[in-house]
Backbone bond lengths (Angstrom), bond angles and torsions (degrees), N, CA, C in turn:
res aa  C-N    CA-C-N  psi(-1)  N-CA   C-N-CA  omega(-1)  CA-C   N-CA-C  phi
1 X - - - 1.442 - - 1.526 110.16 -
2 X 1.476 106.74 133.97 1.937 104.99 -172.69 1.626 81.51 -123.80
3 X 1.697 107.00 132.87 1.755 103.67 165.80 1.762 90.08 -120.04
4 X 1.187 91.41 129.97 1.798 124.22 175.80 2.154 100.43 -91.90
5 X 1.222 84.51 131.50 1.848 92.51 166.12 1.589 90.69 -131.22
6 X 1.352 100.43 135.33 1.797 97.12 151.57 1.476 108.62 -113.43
7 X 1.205 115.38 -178.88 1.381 134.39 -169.50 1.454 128.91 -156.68
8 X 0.923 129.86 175.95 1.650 126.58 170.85 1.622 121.06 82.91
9 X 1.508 105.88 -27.58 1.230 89.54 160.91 1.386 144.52 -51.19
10 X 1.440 115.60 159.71 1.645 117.94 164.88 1.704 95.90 156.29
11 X 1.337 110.26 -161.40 1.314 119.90 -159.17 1.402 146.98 -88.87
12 X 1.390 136.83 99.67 1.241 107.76 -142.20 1.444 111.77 -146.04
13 X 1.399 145.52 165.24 1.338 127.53 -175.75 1.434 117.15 -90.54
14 X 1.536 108.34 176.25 1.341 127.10 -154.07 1.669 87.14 -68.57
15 X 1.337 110.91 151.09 1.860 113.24 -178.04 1.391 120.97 66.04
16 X 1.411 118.66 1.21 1.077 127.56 -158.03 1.883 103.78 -99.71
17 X 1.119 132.80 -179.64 1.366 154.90 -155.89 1.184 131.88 -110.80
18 X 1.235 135.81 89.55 1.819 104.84 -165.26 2.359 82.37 -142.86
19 X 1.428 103.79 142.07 1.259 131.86 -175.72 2.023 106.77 -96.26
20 X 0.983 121.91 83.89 1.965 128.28 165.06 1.626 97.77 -54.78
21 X 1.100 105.23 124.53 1.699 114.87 139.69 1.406 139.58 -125.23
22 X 1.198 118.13 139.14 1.650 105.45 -156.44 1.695 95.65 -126.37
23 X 1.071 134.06 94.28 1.759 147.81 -170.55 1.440 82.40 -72.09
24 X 1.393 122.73 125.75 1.814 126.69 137.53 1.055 116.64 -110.20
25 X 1.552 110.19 151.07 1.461 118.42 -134.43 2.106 90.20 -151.53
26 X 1.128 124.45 154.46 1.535 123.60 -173.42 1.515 118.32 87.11
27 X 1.470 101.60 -127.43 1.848 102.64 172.23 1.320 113.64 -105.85
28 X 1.849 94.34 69.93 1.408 85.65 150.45 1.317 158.63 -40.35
29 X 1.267 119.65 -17.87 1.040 131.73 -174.12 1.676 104.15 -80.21
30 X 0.676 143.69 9.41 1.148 127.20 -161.19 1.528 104.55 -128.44
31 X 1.810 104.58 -1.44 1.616 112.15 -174.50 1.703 96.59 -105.88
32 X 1.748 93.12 118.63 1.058 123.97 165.94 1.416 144.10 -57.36
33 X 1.217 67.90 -51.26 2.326 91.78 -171.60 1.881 98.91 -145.17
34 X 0.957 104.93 130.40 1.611 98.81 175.91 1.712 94.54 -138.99
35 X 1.459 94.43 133.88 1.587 129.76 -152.32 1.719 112.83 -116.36
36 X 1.268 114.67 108.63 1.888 104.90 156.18 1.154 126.25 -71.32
37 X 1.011 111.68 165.79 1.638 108.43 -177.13 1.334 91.24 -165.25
38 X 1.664 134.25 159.47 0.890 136.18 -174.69 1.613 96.81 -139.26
39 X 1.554 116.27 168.91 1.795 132.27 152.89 1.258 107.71 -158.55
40 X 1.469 81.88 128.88 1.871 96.20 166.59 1.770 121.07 -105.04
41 X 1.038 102.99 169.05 1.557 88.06 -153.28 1.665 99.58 -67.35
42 X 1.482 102.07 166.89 1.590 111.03 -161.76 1.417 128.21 43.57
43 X 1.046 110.79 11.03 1.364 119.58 165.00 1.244 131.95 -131.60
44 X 2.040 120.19 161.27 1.436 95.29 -156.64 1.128 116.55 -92.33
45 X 1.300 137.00 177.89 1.182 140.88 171.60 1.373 143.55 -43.17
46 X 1.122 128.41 61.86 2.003 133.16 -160.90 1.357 115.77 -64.98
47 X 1.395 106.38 161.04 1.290 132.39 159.15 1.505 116.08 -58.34
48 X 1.502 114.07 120.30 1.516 113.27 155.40 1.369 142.02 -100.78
49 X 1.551 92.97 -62.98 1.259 87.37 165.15 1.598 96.04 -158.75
50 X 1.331 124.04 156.55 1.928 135.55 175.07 1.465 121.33 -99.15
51 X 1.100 168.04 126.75 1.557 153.58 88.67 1.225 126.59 -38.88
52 X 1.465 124.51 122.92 1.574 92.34 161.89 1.043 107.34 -121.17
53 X 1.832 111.19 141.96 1.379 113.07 -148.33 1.890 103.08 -74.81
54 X 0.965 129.11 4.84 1.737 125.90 167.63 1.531 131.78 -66.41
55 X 1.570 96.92 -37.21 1.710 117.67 -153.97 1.848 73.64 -132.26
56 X 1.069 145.82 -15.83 1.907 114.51 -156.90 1.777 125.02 41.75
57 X 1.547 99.56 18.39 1.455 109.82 167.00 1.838 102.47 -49.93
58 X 1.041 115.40 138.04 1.600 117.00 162.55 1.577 95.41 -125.78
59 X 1.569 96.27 178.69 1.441 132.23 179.52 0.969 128.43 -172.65
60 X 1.752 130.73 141.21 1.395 103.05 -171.16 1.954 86.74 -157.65
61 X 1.131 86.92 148.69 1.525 111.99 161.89 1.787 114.76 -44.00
62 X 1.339 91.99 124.55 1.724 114.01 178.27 1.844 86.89 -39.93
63 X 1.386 108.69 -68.65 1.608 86.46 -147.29 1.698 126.62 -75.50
64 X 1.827 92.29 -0.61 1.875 101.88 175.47 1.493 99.92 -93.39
65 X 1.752 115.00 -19.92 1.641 94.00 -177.82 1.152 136.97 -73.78
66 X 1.653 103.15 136.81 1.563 107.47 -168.04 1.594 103.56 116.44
67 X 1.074 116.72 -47.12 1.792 116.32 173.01 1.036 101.30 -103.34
68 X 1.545 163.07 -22.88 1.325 134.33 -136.32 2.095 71.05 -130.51
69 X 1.364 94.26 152.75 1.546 113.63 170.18 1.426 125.58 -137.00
70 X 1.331 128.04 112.71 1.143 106.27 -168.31 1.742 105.18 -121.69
71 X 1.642 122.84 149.80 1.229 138.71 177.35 1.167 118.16 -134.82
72 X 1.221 128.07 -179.45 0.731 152.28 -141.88 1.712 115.31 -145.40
73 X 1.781 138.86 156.57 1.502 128.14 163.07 1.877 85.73 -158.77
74 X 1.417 102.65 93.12 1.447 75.00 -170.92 1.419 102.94 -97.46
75 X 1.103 144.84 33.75 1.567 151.09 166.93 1.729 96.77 -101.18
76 X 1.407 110.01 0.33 1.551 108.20 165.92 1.575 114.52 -123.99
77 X 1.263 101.42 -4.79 1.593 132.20 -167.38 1.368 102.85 20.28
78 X 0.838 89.68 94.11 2.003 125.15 -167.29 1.570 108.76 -155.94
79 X 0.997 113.70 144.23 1.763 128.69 167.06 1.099 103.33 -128.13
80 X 1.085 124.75 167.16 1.717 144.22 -171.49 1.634 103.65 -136.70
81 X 1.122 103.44 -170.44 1.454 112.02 -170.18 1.830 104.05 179.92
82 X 1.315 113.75 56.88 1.618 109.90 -173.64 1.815 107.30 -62.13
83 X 1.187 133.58 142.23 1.598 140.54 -167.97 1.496 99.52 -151.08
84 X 1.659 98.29 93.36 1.690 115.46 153.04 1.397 111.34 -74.52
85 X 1.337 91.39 -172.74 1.721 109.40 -162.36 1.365 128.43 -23.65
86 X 2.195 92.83 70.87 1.093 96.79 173.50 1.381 128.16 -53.08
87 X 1.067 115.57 172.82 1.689 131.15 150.13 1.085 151.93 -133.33
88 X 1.117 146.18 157.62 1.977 135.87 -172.02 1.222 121.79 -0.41
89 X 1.486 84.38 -63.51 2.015 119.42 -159.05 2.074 95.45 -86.87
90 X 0.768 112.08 0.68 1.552 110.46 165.74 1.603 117.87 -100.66
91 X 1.667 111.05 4.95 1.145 118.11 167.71 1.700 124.91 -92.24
92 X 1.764 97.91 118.35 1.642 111.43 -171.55 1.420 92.30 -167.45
93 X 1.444 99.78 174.12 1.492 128.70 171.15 1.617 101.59 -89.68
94 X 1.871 95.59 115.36 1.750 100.00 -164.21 2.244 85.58 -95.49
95 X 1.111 93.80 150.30 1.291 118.76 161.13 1.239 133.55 -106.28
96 X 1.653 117.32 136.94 1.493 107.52 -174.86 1.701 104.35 -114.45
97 X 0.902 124.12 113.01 1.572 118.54 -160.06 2.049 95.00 -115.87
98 X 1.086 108.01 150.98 1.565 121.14 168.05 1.802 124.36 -117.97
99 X 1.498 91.16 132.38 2.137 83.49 178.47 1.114 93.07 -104.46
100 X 1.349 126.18 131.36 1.343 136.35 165.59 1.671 105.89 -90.92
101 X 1.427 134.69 -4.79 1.276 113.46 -152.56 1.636 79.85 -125.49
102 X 1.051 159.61 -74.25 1.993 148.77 155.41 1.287 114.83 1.68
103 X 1.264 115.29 93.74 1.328 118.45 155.36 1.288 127.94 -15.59
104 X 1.886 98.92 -105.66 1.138 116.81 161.01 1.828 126.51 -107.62
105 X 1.259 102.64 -3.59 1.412 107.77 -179.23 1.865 91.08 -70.89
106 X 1.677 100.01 160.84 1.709 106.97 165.37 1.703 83.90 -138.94
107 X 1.558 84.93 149.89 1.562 106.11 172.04 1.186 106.09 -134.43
108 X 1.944 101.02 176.58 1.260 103.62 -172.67 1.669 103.91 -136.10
109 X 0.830 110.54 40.36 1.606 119.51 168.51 1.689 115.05 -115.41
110 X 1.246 98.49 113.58 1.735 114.12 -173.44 1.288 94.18 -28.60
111 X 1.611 115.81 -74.76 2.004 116.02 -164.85 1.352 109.48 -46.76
112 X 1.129 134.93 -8.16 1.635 139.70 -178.95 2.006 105.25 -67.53
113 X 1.706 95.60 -38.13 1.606 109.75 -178.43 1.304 105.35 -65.77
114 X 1.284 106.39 163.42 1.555 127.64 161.14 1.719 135.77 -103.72
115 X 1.565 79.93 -69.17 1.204 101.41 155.36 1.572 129.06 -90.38
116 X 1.909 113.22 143.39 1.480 97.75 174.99 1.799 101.54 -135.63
117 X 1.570 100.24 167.86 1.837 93.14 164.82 0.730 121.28 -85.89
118 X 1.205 135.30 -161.47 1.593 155.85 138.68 1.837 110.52 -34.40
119 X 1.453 102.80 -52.71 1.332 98.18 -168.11 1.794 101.80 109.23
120 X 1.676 106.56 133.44 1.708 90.00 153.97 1.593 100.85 -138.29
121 X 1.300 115.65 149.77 1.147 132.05 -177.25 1.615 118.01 -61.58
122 X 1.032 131.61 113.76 1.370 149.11 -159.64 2.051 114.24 -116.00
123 X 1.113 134.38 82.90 1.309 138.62 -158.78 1.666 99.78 -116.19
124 X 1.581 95.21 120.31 1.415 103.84 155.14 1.351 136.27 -116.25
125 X 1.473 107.08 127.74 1.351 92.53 -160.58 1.866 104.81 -104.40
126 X 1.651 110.62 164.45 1.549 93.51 -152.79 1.909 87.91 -98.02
């Protein structure tokens, strides 16, 4: 069992800055790749961005790449997710999800996860 918290969300302006953290907590060990994902309302759930915590392979979505950064501290087994000059359309409830069963491959299809958080609410205002 892996329990994910994220954090850091809340509200912020257009171009503006905001830092995700996602604490895992249980058998860690067994989390591979830990993944964002975001949804905004009425819509489905996307890809953000991947690490996997073995290799520090990343990946990220056409429309966060280049602003969105994602890391890793795994002696805190925590990931981050830093997001510059956000915008509007980058406003959703971001998710921190874990694959325990991927080696070294990272993907970007939600059913690939295992584990997920809570979610924290992420608002941009224009």
């Amino acid at each position: 069992q892996v329990q994910l918290v994220e954090s850091g969300g809340g509200l912020v302006q257009a171009g503006g800055s905001l830092r995700l953290s996602c604490a895992a907590s249980g058998r860690t060990f067994s989390s591979h790749a830990m993944g964002w994902f975001r949804q905004a309302p009425g819509k489905e759930r996307e890809f953000v961005a991947v690490i996997n915590r073995n290799t520090g392979r990343t990946y990220y979505a056409d429309s966060v790449k280049g602003r969105f950064t994602i890391s890793r501290d795994n002696a805190k087994n925590t990931v981050y997710l830093q997001m510059n000059s956000l915008k509007p359309e980058d406003t959703a409830v971001y998710y921190c999800a874990a694959d325990v069963r991927n080696l070294i491959a990272i993907t970007t299809a939600a059913s690939e996860y295992d584990y997920w958080g809570q979610g924290t609410q992420v608002t941009v205002s224009s």
